[in-house]
C-alpha positions in Angstrom: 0.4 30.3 -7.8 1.5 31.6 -5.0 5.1 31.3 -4.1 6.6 27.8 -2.8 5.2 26.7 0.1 7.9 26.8 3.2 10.2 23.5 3.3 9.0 20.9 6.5 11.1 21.3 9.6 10.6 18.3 11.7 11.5 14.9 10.6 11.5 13.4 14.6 7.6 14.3 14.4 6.8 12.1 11.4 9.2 9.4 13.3 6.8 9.3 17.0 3.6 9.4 14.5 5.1 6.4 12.0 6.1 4.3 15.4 2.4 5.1 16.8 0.8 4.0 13.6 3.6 1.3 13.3 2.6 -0.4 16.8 -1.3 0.2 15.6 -1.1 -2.1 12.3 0.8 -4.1 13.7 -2.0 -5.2 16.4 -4.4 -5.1 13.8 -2.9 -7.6 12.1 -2.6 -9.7 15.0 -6.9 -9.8 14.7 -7.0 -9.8 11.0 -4.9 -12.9 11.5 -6.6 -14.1 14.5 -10.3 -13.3 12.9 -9.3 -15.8 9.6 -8.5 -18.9 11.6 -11.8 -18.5 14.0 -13.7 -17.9 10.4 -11.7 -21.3 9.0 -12.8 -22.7 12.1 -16.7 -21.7 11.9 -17.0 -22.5 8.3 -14.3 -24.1 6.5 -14.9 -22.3 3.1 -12.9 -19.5 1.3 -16.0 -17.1 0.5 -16.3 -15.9 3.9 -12.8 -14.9 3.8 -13.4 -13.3 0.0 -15.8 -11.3 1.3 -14.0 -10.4 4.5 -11.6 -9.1 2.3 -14.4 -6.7 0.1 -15.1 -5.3 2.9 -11.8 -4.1 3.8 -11.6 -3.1 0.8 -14.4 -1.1 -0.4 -15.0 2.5 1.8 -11.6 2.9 0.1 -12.3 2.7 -3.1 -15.7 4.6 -2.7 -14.9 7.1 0.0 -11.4 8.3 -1.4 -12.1 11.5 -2.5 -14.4 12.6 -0.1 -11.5 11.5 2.8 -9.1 13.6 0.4 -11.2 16.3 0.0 -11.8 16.4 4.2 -7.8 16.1 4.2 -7.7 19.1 2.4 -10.1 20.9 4.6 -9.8 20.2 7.7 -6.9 19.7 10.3 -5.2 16.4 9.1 -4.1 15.6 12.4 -7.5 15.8 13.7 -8.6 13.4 11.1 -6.5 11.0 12.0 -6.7 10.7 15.8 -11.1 10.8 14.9 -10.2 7.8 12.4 -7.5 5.5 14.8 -10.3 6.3 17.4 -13.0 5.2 14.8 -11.1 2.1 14.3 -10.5 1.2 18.6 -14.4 1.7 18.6 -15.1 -1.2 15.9 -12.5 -3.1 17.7 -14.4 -2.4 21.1 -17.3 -3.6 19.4 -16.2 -7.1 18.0 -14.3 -7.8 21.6 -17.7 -6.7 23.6 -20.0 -9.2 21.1 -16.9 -12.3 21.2 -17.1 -11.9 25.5 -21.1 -11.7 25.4 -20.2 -15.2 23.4 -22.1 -14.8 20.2 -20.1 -13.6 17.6 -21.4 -14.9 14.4 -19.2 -14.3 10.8 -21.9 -11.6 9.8 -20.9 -9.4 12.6 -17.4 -9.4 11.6 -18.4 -8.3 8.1 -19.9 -5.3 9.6 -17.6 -4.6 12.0 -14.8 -4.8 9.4 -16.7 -2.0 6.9 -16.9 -0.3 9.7 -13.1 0.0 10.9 -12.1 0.1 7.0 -14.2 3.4 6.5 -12.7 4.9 9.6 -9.2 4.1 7.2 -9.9 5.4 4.8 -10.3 9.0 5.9 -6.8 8.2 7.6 -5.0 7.7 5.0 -5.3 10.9 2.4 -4.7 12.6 5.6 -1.4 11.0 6.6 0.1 11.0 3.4 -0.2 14.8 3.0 1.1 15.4 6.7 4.3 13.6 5.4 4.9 16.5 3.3 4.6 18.8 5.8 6.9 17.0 8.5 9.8 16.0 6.1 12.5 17.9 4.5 12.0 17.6 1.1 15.1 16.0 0.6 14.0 13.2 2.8 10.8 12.4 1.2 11.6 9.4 -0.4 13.6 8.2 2.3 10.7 8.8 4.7 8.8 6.7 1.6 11.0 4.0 2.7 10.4 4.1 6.1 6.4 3.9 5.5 7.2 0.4 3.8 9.2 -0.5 6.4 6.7 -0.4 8.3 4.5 -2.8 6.3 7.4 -5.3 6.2 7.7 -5.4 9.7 3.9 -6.4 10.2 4.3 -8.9 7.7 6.9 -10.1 9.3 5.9 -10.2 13.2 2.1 -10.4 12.3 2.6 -14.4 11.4 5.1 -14.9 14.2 3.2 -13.1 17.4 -0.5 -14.3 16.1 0.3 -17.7 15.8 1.8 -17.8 19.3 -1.1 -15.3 21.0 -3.6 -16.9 19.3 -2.5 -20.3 20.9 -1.6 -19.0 24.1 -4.3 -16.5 24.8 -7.6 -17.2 22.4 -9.2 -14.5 20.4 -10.4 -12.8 23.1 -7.0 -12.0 24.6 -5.6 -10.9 20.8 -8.9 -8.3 20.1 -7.5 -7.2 23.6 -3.9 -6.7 22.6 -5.3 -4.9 19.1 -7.5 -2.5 20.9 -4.1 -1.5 23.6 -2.4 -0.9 20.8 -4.5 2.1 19.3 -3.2 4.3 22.7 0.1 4.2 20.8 -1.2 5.5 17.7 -3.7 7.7 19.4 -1.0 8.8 21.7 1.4 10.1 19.2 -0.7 12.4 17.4 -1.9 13.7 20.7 1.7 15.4 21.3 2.6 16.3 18.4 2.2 19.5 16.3 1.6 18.7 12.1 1.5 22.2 10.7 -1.4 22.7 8.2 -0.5 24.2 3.9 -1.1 27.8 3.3 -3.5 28.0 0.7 -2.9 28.3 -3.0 -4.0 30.1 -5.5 -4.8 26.9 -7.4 -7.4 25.8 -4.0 -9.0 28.7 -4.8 -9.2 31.5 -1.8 -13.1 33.1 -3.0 -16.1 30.9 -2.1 -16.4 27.7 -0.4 -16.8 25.0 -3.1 -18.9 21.9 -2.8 -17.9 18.4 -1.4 -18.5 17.1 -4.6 -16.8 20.0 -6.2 -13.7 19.2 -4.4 -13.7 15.6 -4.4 -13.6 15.8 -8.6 -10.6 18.4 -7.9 -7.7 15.8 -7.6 -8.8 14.3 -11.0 -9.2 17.1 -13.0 -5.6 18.8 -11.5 -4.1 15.6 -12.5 -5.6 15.0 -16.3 -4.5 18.9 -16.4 -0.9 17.3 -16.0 -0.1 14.7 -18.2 3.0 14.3 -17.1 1.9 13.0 -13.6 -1.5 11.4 -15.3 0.4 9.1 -17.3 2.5 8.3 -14.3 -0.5 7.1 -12.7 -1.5 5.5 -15.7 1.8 3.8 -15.6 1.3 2.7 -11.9 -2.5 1.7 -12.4 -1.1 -0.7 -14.8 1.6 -2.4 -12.6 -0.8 -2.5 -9.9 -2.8 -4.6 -11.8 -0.5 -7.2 -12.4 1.0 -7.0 -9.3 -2.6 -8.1 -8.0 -3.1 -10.5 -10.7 0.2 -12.3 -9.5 -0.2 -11.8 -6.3 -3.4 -14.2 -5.5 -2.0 -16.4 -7.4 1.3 -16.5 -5.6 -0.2 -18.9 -3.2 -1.6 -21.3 -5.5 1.8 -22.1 -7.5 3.3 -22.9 -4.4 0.8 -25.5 -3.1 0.3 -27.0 -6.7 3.6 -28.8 -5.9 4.6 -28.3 -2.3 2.9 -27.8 1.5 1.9 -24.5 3.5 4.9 -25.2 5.5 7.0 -24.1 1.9 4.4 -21.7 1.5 4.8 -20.0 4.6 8.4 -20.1 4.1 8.5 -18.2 0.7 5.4 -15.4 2.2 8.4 -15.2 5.0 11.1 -14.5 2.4 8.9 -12.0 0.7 8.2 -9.7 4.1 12.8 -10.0 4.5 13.0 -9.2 1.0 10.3 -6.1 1.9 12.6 -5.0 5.2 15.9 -4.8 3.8 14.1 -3.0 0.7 12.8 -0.4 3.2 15.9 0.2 5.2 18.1 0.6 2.1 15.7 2.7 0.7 15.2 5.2 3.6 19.5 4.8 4.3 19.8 6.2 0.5 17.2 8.7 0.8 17.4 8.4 -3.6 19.2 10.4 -6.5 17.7 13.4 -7.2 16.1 12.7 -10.3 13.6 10.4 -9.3 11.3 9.3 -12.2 13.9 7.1 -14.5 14.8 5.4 -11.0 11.6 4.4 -10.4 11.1 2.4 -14.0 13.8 1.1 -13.5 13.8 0.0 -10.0 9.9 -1.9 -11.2 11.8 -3.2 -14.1 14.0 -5.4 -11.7 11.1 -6.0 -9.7 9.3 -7.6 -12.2 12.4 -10.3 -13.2 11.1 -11.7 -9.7 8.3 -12.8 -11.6 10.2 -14.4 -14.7 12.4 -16.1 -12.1 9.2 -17.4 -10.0 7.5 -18.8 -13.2 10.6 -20.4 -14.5 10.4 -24.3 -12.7 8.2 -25.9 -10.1 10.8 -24.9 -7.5 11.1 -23.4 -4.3 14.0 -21.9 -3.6 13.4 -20.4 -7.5 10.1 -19.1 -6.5 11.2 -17.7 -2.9 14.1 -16.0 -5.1 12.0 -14.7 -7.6 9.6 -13.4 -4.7 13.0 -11.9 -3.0 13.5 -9.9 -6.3 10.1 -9.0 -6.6 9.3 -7.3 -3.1 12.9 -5.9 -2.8 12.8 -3.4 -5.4 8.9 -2.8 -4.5 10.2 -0.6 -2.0 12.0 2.0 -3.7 9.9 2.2 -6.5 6.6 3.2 -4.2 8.6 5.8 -2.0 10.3 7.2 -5.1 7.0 7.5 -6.8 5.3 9.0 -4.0 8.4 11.7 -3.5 7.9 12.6 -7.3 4.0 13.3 -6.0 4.3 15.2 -2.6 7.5 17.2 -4.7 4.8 18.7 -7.3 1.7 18.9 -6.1 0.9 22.1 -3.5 0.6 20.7 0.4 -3.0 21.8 0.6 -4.4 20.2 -2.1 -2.5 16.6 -1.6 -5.3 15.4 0.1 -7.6 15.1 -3.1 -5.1 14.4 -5.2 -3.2 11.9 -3.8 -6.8 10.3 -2.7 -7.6 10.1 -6.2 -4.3 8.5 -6.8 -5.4 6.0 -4.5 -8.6 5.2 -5.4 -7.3 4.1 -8.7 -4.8 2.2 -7.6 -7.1 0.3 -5.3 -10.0 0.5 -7.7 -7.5 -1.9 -10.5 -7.1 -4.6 -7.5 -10.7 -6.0 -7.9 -10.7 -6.5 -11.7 -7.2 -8.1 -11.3 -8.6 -10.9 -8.7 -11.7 -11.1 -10.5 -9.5 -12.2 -13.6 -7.0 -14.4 -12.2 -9.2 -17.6 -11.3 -10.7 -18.0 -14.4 -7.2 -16.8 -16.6 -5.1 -20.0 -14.0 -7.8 -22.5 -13.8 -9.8 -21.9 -17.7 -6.8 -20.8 -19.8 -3.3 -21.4 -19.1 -3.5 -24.4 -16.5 -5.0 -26.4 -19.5 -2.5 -24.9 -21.9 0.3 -26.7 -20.3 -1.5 -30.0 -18.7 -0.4 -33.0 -19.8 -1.8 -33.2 -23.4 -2.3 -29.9 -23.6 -1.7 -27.2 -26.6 1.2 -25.8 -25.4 2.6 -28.9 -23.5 4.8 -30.6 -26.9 5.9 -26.8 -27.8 9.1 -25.0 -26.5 7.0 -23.2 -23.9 6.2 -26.4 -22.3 9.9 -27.6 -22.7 10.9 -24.3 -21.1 8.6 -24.3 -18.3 7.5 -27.5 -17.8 4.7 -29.3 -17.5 1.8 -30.2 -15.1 0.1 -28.3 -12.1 1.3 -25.1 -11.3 3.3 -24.4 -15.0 -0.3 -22.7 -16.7 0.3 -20.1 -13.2 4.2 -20.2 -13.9 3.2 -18.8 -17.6 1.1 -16.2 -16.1 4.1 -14.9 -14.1 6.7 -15.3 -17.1 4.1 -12.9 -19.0 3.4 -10.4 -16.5 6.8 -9.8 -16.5 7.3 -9.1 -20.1 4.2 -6.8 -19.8 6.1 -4.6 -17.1 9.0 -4.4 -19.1 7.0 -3.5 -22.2 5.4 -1.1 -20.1 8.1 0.5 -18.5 9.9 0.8 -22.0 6.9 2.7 -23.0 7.0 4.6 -20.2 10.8 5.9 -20.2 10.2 6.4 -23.6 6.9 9.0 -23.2 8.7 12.6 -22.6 5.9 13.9 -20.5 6.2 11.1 -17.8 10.1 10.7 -18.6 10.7 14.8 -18.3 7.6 15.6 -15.7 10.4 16.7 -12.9 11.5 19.4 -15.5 8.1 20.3 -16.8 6.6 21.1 -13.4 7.9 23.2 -10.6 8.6 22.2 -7.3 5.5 23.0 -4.9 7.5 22.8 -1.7 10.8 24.6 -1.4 14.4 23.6 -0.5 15.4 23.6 3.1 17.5 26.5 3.5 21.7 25.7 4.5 22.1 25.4 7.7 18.1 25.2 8.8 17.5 23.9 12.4 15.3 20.9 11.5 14.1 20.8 14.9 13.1 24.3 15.1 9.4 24.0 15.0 8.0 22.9 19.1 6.8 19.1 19.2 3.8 19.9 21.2 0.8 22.0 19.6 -0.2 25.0 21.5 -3.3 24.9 23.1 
């Protein structure tokens, strides 16, 4: 390999681009939230809103590593202003077929897979222009302020959409979510993201096949185990995070109103805030990989404390917990990742990080339905086999306490799991076992050295 690629310069780029995409998601959720009501409306069933969902969901999972091998080809900030303009279009589209007055839930299905495939190519490609824009001192902390980011939409999203949505119609919200793609577009349009030099390990001879590439970032990272059975590790607390997380909802309502609901999902998104700006204030320790079991080994006693009683302010605690720690954990993780592998192939690798991630989320919802309402509800019913035993003494029994079990489990998975995990010297030693691929910022660097503006 060649030597270490230069250190990023600019950390106020990365801050105009995360404010443009920050203002972006944020009116997308305003129609994502906006879109679910009008669907309630049409139809009053949950499947619409299932498969609403799906097909948000699937051009990620499918077009990952072609989006990380075009990341890794092409100019990243390219790809994203093509994708945030891909995304105004399918937003353009749904507003023009609501004010012709004959949207129908099909064409919101469409639209959505649509938008979502525009995503996904916009993803691979922002992650790996973090690395390039950040010191690498301040990659977790710019981690942190990419949650952030999320916590704030789940935080306003509620809040403004309820209001607009009110106040204006669907019409006028579509309206406000396709403004706010100038901000995102905007951003990348004035500022420079400088592109990896190659390495040796890209290959520098001749041009390799899409499909070539796009099986790259899984072979580079079975070559590693160290960072393979970190992803292993994650892949596994993904899925229970996803498990939980659907089922979340329905532990609340088996014993209290959406107004209590609402109040708990608000709790969560504070928790998820205050995570983030603690997280990006510390920037973390410099060994990363012990902080980040741990910091998902506190997360998960949100779920032991959410499982424990048929109580809300237990269940907003445990949720507190939870989504708290969630933050540092994900930035640290992804610091140990942009840290090791080479800037110019982070686009297939990290793509193929996501797509397993994301890929685990499916199963996990598929499962939970059937494990609440066929198992472990009837385990602790009135009458049922665990209901005279010291698990139903413990948790209780009735509606809800089969979920509560669920949660109480998970959480003894994670720490069984992280154990393991701190205890495998590959994953526990992987910052020792692999070099740096981005150098230190030299003392004394100007961090603003590099122009904002990209030369024509």
């Amino acid at each position: 390999m060649k030597n270490a690629t230069p250190a990023p310069k600019n950390m106020k780029t990365f801050m105009v681009i995360w404010f443009g995409q920050l203002i972006s998601i944020i009116g997308s959720g305003l129609t994502g939230f906006a879109l679910g009501v009008w669907i309630y409306d049409q139809t009053g069933q949950a499947t619409p809103f299932a498969l609403t969902a799906l097909f948000a969901t699937l051009p990620n999972v499918l077009l990952m590593p072609i989006a990380g091998t075009m990341a890794d080809r092409y100019n990243r900030r390219h790809i994203m202003i093509l994708a945030d303009c891909g995304a105004a279009v399918a937003t353009g589209v749904l507003a023009l077929i609501l004010f012709l007055g004959d949207l129908q839930v099909w064409h919101i299905y469409l639209v959505t897979l649509f938008g979502a495939t525009f995503s996904a190519f916009q993803g691979p490609a922002y992650m790996a222009s973090t690395t390039m824009l950040v010191p690498k001192k301040d990659l977790a902390r710019a981690g942190g302020i990419m949650q952030m980011g999320a916590a704030i939409q789940q935080i306003l999203t509620p809040l403004l959409a309820g209001a607009f949505y009110g106040l204006i119609g669907l019409r006028g919200v579509i309206l406000i979510d396709a403004a706010t793609f100038v901000f995102a577009v905007g951003a990348l349009l004035f500022v420079h993201i400088p592109q990896p030099e190659r390495t040796s390990e890209a290959g520098t001879g001749e041009k390799k096949s899409f499909l070539t590439d796009a099986a790259f970032g899984w072979k580079y990272l079975r070559a590693r185990p160290g960072l393979f059975g970190m992803l292993l590790y994650f892949a596994s607390v993904n899925f229970f995070l996803s498990l939980t997380g659907v089922l979340s909802g329905p532990l609340v309502l088996s014993f209290a109103s959406a107004t209590e609901l609402g109040i708990v999902q608000m709790v969560g998104g504070v928790a998820i805030l205050i995570g983030s700006l603690a997280m990006s204030a510390w920037g973390g320790p410099k060994r990363r990989v012990p902080w980040v079991i741990a910091t998902i080994a506190l997360a998960s006693l949100g779920y032991l404390v959410s499982g424990l009683r048929a109580s809300i302010p237990l269940i907003a605690a445990g949720r507190f917990i939870l989504l708290f720690f969630i933050p540092f954990a994900a930035a640290l993780s992804q610091a140990v990742f942009q840290v090791k592998v080479p800037p110019d192939l982070q686009g297939r690798v990290f793509a193929i990080r996501g797509m397993i991630a994301m890929s685990i989320s499916p199963l996990a919802h598929a499962m939970s339905g059937p494990l609440a309402d066929k198992v472990f509800e009837p385990l602790l019913s009135k009458g049922g086999a665990l209901s005279q035993t010291f698990v139903g003494d413990w948790l209780g029994v009735g509606p809800g306490r089969g979920i509560g079990l669920i949660m109480v489990i998970s959480c003894l998975f994670l720490w069984a799991q992280s154990l393991l995990a701190l205890a495998h010297p590959r994953i526990r030693l992987v910052e020792d076992e692999i070099l740096d691929a981005i150098a230190d910022e030299p003392a004394g660097a100007d961090q603003n050295a590099r122009p904002a503006t990209e030369k024509k």
